[in-house]
N, C-alpha and C positions, 0 to 999 in steps of 0.2 A: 350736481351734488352740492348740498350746502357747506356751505366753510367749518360749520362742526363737525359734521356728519362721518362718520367714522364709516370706509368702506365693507359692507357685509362679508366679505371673505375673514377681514381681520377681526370683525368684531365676534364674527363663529368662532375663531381660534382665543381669541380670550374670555371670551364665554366657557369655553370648551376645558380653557387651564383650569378655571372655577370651580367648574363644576369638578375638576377630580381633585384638584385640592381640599375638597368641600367630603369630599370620599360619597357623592352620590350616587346613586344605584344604576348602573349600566344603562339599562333599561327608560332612564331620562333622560330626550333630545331635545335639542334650541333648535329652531326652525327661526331661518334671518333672512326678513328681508324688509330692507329698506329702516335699520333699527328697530324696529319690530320686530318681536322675539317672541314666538311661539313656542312653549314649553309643552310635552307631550309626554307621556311614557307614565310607565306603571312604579308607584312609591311602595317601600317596603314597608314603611308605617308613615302616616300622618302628619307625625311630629319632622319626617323630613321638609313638608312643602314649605314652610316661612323660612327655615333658613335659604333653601333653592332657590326662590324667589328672592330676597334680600340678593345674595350674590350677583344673582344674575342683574337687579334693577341697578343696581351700584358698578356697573361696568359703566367706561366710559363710554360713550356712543347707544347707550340704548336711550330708545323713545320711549314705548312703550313695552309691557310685558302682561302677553296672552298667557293665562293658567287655565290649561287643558290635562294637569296632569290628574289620572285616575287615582285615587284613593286604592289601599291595600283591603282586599276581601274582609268583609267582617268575619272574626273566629264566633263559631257557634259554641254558645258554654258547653262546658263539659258536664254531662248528667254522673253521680254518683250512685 
């Protein structure tokens, strides 16, 4: 392990603070390994992912950050 490199059990559980401080949607998971941080899970709207991401890239010990998380269904207009 290099001298920065913050071990992935720790860096899941401060990821982990983030994200519920952040009040993100259950449904968003960090996948760690090796700082490497794979984001996965379904958003309740859009405008969540830049903050999600932000939080997460700003932890200490992240390398990189994998965005795999799905977009919310598109709502079909309402016909009157």
């Amino acid at each position: 392990m290099f001298a920065n490199q913050v071990p992935d059990k720790d860096l899941s559980k401060s990821i982990h603070k983030r994200l519920v401080r952040l009040g993100a949607p259950t449904k968003v998971m960090a996948e760690v390994s090796r700082g490497v941080i794979t984001m996965t899970g379904q958003l309740q709207y859009e405008n969540q992912r830049t903050p999600i991401l932000k939080a997460v890239n700003s932890t200490q010990g992240v390398q990189q950050v994998i965005d795999q998380l799905r977009s919310p269904p598109e709502r079909k207009p309402e016909h009157a």
